[in-house]
Phi, psi and omega in degrees: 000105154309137155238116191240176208187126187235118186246128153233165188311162159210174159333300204265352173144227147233160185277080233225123170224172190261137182238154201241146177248026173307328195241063177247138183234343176189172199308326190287332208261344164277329179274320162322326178283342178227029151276321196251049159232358142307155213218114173038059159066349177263173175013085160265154193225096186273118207242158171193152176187161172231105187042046191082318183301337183184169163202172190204131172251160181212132185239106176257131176273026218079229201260352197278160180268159209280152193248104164274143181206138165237132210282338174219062222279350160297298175320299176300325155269044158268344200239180190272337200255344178258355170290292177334301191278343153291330170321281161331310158309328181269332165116355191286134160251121163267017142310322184284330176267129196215184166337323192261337180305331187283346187253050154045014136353123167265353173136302231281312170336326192254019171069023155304162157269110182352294189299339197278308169329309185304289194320320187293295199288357170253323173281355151265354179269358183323121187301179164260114195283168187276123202113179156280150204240099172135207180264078166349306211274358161347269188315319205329286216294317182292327263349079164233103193280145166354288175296308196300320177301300151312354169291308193306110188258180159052241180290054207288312208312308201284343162297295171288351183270334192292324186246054169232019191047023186207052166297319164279018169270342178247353163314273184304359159245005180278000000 
């Protein structure tokens, strides 16, 4: 079971609501989503966890492209929604990996080039290391720094919400 939370900045502080990802199909259709819960471009923070098992923040700035971390990231691509932002993080599309990329097809029929096959197909089988992923340092500024953000088990989002001052607004969309 998922829970995501799109909080965003304001004047007066943040802003917090619960969003359903039934129709998030990819990483563009989540930041799509917290461009436009931004109030004057600024600082949306898209919180996801899945039971305890993992999280993932995806931080949109305006127009910059969005900075992402997931806590575990071997847990998280086990899930449809912790795949997606490791993919992204790995550099993988997954658009691209379909039925046939799985029965190991060299290609060639279609006059592709072997070696070109070979490069493709080891960088989508790259494993997903163990741990955390991304850009740690997403929180500095807000202040939650690197280590901490990495330390944070169990109930992190409720963590992170406290130190941004605004766990009971994520409480209450919870």
């Amino acid at each position: 079971m998922y829970f995501a939370a799109l909080l965003a900045r304001t004047e007066d502080g943040w802003e917090a609501s619960d969003t359903e990802l039934d129709d998030v199909e990819a990483l563009t259709d989540l930041v799509d989503l917290a461009r436009e819960a931004a109030i004057d471009e600024d600082t949306v923070l898209v919180l996801i966890e899945q039971e305890d098992a993992w999280f993932g923040i995806v931080r949109v700035d305006g127009e910059d492209d969005p900075r992402i971390f997931v806590s575990d990231a071997s847990t998280a691509s086990r899930s449809s929604y912790g795949a997606m932002l490791t993919d992204e993080l790995l550099g993988r599309d997954a658009d691209e990996v379909d039925e046939l990329d799985a029965l190991d097809l060299d290609g060639t029929e279609d006059g592709e080039d072997e070696d070109a096959e070979d490069e493709e197909t080891s960088a989508e089988s790259e494993p997903v290391p163990v741990g955390p992923l991304g850009d740690a340092k997403l929180l500095s500024d807000l202040g939650m720094d690197e280590k901490e953000l990495k330390s944070l088990n169990g109930d992190a989002l409720s963590e992170i919400a406290d130190m941004l001052g605004c766990s009971e607004l994520l409480e209450a969309v919870r």
